[in-house]
NUTIGU-423758 format. One record per residue (C-alpha): residue in three letters; x, y, z. Coordinates in pm, whole numbers, plus 32768, in hexadecimal, padded with zeros to 4 digits. Layout:
NUTIGU-423758
<site type="ALA" u="X" v="Y" w="Z"/>
...
//
This chain:
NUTIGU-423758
<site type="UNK" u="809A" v="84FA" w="89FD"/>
<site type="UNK" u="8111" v="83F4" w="88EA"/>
<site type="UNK" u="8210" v="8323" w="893B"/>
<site type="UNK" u="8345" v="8376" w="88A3"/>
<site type="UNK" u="83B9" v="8262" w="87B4"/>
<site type="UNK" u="851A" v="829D" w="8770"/>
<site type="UNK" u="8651" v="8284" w="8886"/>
<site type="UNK" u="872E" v="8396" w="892E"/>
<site type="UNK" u="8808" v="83BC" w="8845"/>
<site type="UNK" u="871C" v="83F8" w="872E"/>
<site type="UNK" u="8678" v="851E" w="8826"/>
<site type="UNK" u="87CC" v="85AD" w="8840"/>
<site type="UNK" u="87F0" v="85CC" w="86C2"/>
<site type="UNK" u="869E" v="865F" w="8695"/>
<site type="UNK" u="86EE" v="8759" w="878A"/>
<site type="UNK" u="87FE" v="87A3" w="86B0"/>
<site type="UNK" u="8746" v="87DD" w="857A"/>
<site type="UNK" u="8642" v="889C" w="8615"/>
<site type="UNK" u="8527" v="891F" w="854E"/>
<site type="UNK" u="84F5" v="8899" w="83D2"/>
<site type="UNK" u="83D4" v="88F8" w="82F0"/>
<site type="UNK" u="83EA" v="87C7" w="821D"/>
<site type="UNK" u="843B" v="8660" w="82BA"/>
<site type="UNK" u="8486" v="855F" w="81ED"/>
<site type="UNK" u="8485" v="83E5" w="8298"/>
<site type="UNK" u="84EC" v="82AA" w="81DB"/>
<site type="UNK" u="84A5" v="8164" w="82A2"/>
<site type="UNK" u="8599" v="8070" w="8218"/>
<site type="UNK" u="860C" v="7F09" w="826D"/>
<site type="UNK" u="870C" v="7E58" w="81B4"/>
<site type="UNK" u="875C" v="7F7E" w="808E"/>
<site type="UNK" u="88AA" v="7FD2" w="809F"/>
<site type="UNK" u="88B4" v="7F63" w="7F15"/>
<site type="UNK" u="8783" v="8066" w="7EB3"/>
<site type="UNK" u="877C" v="81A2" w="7FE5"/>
<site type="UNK" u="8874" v="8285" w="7F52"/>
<site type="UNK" u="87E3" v="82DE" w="7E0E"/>
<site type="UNK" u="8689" v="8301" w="7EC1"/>
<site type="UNK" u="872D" v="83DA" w="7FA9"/>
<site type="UNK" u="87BD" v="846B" w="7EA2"/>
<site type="UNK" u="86EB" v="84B8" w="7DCC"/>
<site type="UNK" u="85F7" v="855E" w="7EEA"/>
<site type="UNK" u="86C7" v="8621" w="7F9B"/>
<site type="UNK" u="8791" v="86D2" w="7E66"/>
<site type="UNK" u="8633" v="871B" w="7DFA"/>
<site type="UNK" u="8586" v="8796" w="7F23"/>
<site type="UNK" u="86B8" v="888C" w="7F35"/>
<site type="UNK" u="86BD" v="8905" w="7DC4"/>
<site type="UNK" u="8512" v="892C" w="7DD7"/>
<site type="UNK" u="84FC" v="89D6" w="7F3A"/>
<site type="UNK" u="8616" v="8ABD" w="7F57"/>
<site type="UNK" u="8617" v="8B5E" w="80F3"/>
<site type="UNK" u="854B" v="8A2D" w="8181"/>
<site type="UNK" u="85B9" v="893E" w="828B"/>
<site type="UNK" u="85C6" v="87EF" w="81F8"/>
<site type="UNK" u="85E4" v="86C0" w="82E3"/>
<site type="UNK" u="862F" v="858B" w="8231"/>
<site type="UNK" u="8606" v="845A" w="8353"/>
<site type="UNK" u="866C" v="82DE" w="82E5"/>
<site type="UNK" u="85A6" v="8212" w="8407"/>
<site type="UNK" u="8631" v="80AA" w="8404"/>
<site type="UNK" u="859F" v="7F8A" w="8483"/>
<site type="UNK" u="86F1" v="7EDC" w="84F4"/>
<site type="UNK" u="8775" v="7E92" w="838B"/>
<site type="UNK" u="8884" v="7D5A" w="83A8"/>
<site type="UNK" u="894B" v="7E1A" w="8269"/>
<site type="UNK" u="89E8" v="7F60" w="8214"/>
<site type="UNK" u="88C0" v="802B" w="81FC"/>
<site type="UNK" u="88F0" v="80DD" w="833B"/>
<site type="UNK" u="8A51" v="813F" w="82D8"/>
<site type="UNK" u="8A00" v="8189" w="8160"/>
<site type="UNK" u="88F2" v="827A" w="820B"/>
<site type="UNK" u="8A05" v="831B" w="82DD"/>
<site type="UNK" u="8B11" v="8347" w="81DE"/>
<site type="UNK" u="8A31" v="83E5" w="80AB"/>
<site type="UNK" u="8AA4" v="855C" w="8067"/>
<site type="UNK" u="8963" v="8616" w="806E"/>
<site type="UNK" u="8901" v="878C" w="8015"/>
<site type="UNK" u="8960" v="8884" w="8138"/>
<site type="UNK" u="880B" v="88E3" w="815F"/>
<site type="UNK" u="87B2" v="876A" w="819C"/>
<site type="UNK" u="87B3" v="86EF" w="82FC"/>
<site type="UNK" u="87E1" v="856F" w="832D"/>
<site type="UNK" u="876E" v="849A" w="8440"/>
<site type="UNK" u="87B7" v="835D" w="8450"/>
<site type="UNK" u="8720" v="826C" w="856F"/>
<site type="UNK" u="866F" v="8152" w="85B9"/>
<site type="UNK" u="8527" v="814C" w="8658"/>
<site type="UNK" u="8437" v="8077" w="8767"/>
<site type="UNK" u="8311" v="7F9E" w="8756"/>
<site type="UNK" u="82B5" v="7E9B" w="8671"/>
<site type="UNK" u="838C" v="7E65" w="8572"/>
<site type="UNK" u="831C" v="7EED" w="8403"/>
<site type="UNK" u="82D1" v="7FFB" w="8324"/>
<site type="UNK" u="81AF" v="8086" w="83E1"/>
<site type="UNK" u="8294" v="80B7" w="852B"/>
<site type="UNK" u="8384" v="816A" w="8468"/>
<site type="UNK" u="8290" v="8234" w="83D0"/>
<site type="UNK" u="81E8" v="82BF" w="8531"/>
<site type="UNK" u="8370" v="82C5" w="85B4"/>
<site type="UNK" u="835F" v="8401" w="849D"/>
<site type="UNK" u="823B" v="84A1" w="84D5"/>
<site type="UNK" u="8298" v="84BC" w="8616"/>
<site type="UNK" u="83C2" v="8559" w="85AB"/>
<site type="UNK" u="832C" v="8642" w="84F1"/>
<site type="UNK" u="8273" v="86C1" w="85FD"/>
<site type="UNK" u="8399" v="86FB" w="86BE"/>
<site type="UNK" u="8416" v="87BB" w="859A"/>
<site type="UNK" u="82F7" v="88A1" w="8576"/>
<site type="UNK" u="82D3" v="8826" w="83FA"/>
<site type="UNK" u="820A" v="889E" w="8334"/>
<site type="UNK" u="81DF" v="8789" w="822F"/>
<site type="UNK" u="8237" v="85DC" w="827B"/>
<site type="UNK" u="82A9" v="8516" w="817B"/>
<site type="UNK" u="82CC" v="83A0" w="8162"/>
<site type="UNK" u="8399" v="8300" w="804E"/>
<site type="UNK" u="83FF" v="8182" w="7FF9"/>
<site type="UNK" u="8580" v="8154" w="8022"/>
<site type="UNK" u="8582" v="804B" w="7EF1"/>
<site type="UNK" u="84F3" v="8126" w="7DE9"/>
<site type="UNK" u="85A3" v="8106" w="7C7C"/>
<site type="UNK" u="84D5" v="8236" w="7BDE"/>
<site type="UNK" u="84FE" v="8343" w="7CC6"/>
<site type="UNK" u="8524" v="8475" w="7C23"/>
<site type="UNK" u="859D" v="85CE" w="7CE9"/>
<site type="UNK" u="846E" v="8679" w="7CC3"/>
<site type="UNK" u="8382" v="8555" w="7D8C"/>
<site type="UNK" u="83D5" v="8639" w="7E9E"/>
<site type="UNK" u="8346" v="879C" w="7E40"/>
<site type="UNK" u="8209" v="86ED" w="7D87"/>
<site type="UNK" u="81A6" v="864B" w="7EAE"/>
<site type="UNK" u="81FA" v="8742" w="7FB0"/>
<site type="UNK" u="815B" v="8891" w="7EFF"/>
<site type="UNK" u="801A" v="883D" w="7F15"/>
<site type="UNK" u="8027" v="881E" w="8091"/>
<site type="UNK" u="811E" v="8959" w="809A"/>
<site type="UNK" u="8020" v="8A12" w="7FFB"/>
<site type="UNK" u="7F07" v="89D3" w="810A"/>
<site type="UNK" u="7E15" v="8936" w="7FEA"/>
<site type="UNK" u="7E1C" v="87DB" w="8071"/>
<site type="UNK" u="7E97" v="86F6" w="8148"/>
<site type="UNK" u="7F06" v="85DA" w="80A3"/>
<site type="UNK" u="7FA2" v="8579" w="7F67"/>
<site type="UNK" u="7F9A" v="843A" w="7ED8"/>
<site type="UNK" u="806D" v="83A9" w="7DCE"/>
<site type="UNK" u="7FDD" v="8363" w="7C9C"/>
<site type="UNK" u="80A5" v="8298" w="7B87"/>
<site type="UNK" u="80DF" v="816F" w="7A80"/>
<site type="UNK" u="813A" v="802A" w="7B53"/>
<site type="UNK" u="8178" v="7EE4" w="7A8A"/>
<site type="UNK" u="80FF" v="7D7F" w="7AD7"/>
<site type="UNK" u="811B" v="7CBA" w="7BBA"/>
<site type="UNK" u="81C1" v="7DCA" w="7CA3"/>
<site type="UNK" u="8098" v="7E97" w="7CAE"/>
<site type="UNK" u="7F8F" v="7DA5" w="7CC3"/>
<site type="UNK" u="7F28" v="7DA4" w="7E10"/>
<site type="UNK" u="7E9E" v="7F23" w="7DDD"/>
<site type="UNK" u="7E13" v="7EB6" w="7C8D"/>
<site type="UNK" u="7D7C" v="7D8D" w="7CE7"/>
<site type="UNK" u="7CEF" v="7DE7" w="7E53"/>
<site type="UNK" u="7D48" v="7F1A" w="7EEB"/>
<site type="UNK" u="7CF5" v="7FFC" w="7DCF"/>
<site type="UNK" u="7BA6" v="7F57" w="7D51"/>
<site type="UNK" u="7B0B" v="7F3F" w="7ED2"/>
<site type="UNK" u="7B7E" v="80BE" w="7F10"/>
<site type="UNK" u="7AD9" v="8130" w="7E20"/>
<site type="UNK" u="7992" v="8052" w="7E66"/>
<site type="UNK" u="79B2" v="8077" w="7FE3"/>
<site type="UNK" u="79F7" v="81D2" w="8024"/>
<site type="UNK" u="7969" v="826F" w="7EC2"/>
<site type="UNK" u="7ABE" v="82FE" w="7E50"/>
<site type="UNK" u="7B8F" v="828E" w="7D01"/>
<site type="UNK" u="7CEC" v="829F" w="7DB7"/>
<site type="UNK" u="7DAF" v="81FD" w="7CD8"/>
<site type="UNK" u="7ED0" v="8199" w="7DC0"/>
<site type="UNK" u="7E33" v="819A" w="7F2D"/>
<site type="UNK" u="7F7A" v="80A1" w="7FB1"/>
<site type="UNK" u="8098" v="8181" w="7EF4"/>
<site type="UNK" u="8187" v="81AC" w="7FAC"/>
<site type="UNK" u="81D5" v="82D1" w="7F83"/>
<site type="UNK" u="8138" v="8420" w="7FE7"/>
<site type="UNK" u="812B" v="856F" w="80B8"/>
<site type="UNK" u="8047" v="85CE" w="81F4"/>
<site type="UNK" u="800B" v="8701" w="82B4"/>
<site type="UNK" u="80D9" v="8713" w="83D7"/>
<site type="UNK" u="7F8E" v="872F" w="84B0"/>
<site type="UNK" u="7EFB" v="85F8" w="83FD"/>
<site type="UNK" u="8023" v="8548" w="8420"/>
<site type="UNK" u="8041" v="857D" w="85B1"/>
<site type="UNK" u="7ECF" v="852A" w="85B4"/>
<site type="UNK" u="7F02" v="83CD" w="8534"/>
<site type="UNK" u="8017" v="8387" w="8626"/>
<site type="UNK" u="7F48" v="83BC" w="8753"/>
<site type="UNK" u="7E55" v="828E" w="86B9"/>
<site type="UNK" u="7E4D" v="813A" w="8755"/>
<site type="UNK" u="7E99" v="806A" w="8642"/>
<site type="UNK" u="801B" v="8057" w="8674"/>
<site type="UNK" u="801B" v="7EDD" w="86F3"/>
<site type="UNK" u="7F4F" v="7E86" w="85C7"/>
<site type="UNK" u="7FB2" v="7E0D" w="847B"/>
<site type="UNK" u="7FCB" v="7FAE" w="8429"/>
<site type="UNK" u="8102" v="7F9E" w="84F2"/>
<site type="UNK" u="8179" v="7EC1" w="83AD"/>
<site type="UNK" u="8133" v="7ED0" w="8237"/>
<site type="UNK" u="7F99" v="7F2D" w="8294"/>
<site type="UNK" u="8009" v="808B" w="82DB"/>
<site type="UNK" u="7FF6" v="8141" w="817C"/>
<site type="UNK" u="7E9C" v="80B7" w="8143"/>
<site type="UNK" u="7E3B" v="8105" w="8284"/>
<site type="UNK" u="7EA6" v="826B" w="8278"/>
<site type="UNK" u="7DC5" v="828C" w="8125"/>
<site type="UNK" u="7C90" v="820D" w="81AC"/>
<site type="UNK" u="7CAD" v="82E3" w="830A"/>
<site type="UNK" u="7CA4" v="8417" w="81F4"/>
<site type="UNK" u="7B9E" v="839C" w="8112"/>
<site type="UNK" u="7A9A" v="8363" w="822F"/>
<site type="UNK" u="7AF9" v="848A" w="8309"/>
<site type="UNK" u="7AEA" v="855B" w="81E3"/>
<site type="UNK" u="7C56" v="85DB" w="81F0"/>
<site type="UNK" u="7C90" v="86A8" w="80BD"/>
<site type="UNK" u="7D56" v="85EF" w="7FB8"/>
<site type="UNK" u="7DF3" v="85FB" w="7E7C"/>
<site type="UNK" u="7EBA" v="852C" w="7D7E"/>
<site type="UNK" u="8003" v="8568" w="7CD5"/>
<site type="UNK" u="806C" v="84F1" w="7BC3"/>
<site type="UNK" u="81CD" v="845C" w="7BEA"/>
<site type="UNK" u="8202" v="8390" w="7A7F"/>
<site type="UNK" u="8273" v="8250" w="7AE3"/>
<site type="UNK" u="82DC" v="816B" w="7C07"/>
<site type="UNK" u="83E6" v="8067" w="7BF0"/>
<site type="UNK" u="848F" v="7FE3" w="7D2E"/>
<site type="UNK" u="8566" v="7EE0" w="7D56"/>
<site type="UNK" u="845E" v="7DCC" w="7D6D"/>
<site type="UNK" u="8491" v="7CC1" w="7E95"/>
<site type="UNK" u="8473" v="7B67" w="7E07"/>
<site type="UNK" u="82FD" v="7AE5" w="7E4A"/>
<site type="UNK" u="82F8" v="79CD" w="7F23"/>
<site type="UNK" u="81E9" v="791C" w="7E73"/>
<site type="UNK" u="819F" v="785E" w="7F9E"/>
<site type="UNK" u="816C" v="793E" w="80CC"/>
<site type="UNK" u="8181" v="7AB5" w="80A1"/>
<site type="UNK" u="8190" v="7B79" w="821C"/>
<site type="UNK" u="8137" v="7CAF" w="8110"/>
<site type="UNK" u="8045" v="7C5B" w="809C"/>
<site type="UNK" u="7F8A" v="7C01" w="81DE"/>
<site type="UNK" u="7FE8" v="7CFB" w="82A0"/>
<site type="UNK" u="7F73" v="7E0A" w="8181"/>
<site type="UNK" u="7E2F" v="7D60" w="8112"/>
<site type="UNK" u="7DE9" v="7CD3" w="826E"/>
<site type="UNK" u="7DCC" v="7E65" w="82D7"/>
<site type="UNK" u="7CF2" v="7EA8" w="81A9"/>
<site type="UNK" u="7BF6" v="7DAD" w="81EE"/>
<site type="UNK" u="7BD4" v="7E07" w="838B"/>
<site type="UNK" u="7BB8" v="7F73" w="82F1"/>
<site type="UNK" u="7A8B" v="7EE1" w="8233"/>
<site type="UNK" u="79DA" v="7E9A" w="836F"/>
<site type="UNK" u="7A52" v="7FCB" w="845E"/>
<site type="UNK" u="7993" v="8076" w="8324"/>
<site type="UNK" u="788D" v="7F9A" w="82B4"/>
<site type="UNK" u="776D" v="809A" w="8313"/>
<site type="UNK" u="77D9" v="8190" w="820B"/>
<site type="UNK" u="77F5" v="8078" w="80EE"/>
<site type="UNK" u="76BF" v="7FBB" w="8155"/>
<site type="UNK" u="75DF" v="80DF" w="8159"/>
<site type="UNK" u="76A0" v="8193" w="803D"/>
<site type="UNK" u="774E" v="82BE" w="8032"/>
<site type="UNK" u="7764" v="83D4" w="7F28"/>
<site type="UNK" u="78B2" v="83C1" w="7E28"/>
<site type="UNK" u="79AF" v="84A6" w="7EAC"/>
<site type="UNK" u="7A9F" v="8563" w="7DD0"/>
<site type="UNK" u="7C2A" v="853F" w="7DCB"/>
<site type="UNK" u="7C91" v="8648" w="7CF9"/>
<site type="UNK" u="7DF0" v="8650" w="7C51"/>
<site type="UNK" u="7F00" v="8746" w="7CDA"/>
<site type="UNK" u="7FC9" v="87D5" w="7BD8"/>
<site type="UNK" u="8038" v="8779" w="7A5B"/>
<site type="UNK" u="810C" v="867E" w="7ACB"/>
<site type="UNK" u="81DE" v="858C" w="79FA"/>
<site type="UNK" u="8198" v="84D6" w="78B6"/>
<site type="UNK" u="81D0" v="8334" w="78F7"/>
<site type="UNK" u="82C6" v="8298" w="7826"/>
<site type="UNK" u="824A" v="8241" w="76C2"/>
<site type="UNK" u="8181" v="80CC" w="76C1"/>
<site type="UNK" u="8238" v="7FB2" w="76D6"/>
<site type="UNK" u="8203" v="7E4A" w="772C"/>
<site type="UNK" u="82A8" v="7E1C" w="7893"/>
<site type="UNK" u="83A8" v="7CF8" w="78C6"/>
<site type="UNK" u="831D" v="7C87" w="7A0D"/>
<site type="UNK" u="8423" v="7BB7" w="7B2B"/>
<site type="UNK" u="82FA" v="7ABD" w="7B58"/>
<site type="UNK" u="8243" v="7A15" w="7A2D"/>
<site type="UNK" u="80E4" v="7990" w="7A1F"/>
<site type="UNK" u="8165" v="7842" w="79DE"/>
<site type="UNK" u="8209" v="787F" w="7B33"/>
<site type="UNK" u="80B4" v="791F" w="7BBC"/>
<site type="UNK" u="8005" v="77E1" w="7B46"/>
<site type="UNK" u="80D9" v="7712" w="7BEE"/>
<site type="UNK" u="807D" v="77BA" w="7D28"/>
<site type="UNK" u="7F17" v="778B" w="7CEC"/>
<site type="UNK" u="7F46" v="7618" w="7CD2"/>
<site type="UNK" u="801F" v="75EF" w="7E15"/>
<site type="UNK" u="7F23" v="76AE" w="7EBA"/>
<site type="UNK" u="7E0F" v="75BF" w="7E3C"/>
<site type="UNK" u="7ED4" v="74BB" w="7F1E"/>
<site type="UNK" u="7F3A" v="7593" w="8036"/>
<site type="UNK" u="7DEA" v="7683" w="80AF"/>
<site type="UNK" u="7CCC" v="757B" w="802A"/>
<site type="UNK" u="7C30" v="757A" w="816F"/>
<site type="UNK" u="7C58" v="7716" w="8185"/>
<site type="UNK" u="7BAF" v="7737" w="8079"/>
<site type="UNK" u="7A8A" v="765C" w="80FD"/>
<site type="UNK" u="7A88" v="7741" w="81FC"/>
<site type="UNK" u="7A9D" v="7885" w="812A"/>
<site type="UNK" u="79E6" v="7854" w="8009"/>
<site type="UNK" u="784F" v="7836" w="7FC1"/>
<site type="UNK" u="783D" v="76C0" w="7F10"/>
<site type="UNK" u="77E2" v="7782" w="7DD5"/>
<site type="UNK" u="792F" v="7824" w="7DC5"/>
<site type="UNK" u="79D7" v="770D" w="7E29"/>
<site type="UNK" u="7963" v="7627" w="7D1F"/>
<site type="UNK" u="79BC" v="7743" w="7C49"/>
<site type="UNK" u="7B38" v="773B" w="7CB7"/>
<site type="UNK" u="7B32" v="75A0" w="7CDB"/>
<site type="UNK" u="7ADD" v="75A6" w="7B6B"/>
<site type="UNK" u="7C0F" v="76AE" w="7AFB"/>
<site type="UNK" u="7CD0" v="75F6" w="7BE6"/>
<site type="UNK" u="7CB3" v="747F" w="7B02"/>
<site type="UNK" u="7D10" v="754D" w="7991"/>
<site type="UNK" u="7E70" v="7559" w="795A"/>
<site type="UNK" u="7E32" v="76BC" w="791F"/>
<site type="UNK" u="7D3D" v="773E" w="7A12"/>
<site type="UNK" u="7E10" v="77F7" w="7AD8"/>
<site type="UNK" u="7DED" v="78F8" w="7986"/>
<site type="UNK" u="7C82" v="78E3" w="7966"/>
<site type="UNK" u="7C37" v="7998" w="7AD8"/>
<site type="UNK" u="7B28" v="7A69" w="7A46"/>
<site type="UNK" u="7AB2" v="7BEF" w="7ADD"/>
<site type="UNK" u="796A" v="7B66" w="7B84"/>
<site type="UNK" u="7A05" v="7A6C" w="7C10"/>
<site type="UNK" u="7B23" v="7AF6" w="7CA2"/>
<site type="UNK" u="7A3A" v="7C22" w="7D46"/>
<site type="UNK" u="796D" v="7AFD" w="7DC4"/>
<site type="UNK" u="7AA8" v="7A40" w="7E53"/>
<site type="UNK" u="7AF8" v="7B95" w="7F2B"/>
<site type="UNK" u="79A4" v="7BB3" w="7F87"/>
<site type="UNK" u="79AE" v="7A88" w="8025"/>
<site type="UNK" u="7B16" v="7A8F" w="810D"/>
<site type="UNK" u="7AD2" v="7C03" w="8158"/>
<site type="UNK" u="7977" v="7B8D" w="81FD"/>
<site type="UNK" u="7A3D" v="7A35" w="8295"/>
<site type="UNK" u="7B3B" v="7B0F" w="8302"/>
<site type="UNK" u="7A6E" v="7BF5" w="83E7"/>
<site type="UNK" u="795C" v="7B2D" w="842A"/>
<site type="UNK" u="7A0F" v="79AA" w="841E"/>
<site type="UNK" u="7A82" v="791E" w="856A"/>
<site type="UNK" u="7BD0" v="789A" w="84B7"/>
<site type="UNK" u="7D2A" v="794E" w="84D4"/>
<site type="UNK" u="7CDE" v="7A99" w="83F6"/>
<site type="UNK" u="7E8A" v="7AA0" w="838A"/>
<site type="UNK" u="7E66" v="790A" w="82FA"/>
<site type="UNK" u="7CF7" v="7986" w="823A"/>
<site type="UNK" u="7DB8" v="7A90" w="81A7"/>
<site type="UNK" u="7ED6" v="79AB" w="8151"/>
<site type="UNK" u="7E08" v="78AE" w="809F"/>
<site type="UNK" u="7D54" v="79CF" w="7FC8"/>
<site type="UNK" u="7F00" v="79DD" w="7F44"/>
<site type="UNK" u="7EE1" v="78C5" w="7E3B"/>
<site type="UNK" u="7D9D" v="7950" w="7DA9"/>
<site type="UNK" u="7E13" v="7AAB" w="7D95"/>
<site type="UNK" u="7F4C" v="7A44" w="7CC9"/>
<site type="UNK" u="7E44" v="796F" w="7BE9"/>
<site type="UNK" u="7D9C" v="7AA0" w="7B98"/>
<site type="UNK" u="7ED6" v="7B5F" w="7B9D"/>
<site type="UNK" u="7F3B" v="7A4C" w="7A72"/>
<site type="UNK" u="7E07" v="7A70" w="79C7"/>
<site type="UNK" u="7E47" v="7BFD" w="7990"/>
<site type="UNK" u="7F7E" v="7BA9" w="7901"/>
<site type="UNK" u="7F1C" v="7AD7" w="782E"/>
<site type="UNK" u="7E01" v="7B9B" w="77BE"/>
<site type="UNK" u="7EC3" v="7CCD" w="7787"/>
<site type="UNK" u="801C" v="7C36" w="770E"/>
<site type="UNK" u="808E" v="7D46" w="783A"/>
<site type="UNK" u="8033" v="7EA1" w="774A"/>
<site type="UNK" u="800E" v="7FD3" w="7843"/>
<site type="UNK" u="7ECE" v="804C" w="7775"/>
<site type="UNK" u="7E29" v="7EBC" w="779A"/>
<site type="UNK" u="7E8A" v="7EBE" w="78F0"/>
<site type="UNK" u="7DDB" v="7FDD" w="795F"/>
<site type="UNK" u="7CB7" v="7F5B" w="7885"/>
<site type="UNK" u="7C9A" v="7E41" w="7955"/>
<site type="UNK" u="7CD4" v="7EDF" w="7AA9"/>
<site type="UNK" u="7BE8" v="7FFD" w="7A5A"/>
<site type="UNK" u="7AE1" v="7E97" w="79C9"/>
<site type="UNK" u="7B1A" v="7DF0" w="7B2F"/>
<site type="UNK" u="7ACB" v="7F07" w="7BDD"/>
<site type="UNK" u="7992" v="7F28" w="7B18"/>
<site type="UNK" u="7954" v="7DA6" w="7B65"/>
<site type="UNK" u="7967" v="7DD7" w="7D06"/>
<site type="UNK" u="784D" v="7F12" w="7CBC"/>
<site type="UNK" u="77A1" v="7E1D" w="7C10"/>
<site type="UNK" u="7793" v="7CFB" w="7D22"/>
<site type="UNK" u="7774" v="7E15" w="7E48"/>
<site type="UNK" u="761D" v="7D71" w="7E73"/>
<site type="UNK" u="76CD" v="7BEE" w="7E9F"/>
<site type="UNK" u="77A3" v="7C9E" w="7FAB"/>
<site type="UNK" u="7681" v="7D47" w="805D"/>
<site type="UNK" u="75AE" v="7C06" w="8073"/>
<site type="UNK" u="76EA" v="7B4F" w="80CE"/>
<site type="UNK" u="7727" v="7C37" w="81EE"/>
<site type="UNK" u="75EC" v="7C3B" w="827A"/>
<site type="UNK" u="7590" v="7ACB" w="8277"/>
<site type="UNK" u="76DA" v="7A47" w="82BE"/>
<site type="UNK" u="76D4" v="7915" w="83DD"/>
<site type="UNK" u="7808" v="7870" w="8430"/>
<site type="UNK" u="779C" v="7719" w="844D"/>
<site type="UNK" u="76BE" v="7724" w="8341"/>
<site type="UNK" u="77E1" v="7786" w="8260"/>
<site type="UNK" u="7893" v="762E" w="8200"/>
<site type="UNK" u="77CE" v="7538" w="8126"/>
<site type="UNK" u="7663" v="7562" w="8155"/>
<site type="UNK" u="7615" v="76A3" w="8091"/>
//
């Protein structure tokens, strides 16, 4: 029996509600400025689309310090819209919140999960229904957001979790970390009874987790097309980002709970589109929070700060590769495909096979991601059409070094690592 990860009170309430069909669950922290119109916008939708269901909308918060508890409270939602508003147990993040709903759900007898952002900008009130009818209808059971995502907020799934899903587990998912998406009840309960939930999928690793659990247990899977995401970016802390290690850290162990099915290959697997869905909004070049002057920046403070890491991390070749971008005044723009797909080569093997701290690896790969990160920018001038050109090149470049990854993995010796090959 799981362990129930939500209080009394929050059992009272769902014996309240009962049964609901659909069950939506927001994990928020710190969005009292941005969780109305996301509840909003899903819950006046859900009710116009599915007329006679038993909607669920659940805000699970992870002890916010402002409002957003009492914004959540206060919103006047559709009378076929049940909230629930409660906190939940464990270790503290996204991923908690996220099994705190499934959980739910099962409780509820739903019929369809889904898991929504509380900080989106772009949500529009038919997200809902596109998501959820493909799982309604019994033809799969998962949907996962696809949609237009500027730079630099989505670079990490550019730059690293799209390219190495598609390579790894032989399916072009363009957004495998959205955050966003819908799950069969059953599938949903499933992943709650997994032993993962003191792991970094407890935090930001859970979305990409959930992906890759689909892909290589064949769960059947669509896309949906959802236009385009805006949220209301956090600033980047340029220095240390908890996000990003808790996210990528996930992807890379995922690499090697799976590395039989890459290493030996595995046929491509389809993830057909559910639906019309929405056209994105006409090209234009994004205005981003962070610049690449401010990405390059980064780079060079890194230089100073993980020089040893990277002695650690990186096969001498690649590391004379970065020393040399590292001593032009622009090289933090000149982070090249080949080289970037050889730089995550190298911490994803260090990473699992290393016998450093895996979270301070994945923290010193930060300065060259955002060097690569500045080089697409420049490169593209931040055009949707030359973005996706060079996301859908970089992919092409990790294919292409698949074989420097293999040979890496298999020969890889800890203390033959620093200096003497």
């Amino acid at each position: 029996m799981l362990e129930t990860p939500f209080r009394v009170d929050a059992q009272r309430r769902l014996a309240e509600i009962g049964s609901a069909e659909i069950v939506v669950g927001i994990p928020t922290y710190k969005n009292a400025r941005t969780i109305a119109p996301v509840m909003r916008a899903i819950s006046e939708g859900l009710a116009r689309d599915f007329r006679g269901f038993k909607i669920a909308l659940t805000i699970v918060d992870g002890g916010s310090p402002d409002d957003t508890v009492a914004v959540a409270n206060q919103l006047q939602l559709p009378p076929s819209v049940k909230r629930l508003v409660v906190p939940y147990q464990g270790v503290l993040g996204k991923g908690s919140a996220v099994r705190a709903v499934f959980e739910m759900a099962r409780v509820m007898r739903a019929r369809v999960v889904l898991i929504l952002e509380a900080d989106l900008q772009s949500i529009a009130p038919d997200w809902g229904a596109r998501l959820a009818r493909p799982i309604l209808e019994n033809a799969y059971q998962i949907a996962i957001p696809y949609y237009l995502r500027p730079l630099p907020d989505g670079a990490m799934t550019d730059l690293l979790a799209y390219p190495l899903t598609r390579l790894l587990y032989g399916a072009d998912v363009r957004q495998p970390m959205g955050g966003e998406y819908a799950l069969s009840a059953d599938f949903a309960y499933k992943l709650a009874l997994r032993d993962v939930w003191e792991t970094d999928v407890a935090r930001h690793g859970v979305d990409i987790w959930i992906t890759t659990v689909a892909l290589v247990e064949n769960v059947k899977m669509c896309q949906v097309r959802l236009g385009v995401k805006l949220d209301d970016s956090r600033e980047l802390s340029l220095a240390f980002d908890p996000t990003f290690v808790q996210a990528i850290g996930t992807l890379f162990r995922l690499v090697d709970i799976n590395k039989r099915r890459w290493i030996e290959g595995i046929s491509p697997r389809a993830t057909p589109f559910y639906g019309n869905g929405v056209a994105a909004e006409p090209p234009r070049a994004w205005m981003p929070g962070v610049t690449a002057a401010a990405l390059n920046d980064a780079f060079v403070a890194g230089v100073r700060r993980y020089q040893r890491l990277w002695r650690t991390a990186l096969t001498p070749s690649t590391r004379m590769a970065v020393k040399e971008l590292s001593e032009q005044p622009d090289g933090a723009t000149r982070y090249d495909a080949q080289l970037w797909a050889r730089t995550v080569y190298d911490f994803m093997t260090v990473y699992n096979q290393g016998e450093g701290d895996p979270d301070k690896i994945v923290a010193a790969l930060l300065p060259l991601y955002y060097a690569r990160c500045a080089t697409i920018m420049r490169e593209t001038n931040l055009q949707p059409d030359a973005v996706e050109q060079a996301v859908q090149a970089q992919a092409k470049a990790f294919a292409t070094e698949k074989p420097y990854l293999v040979n890496l993995w298999n020969a890889y010796v800890p203390w033959l690592w620093e200096g003497v090959r």
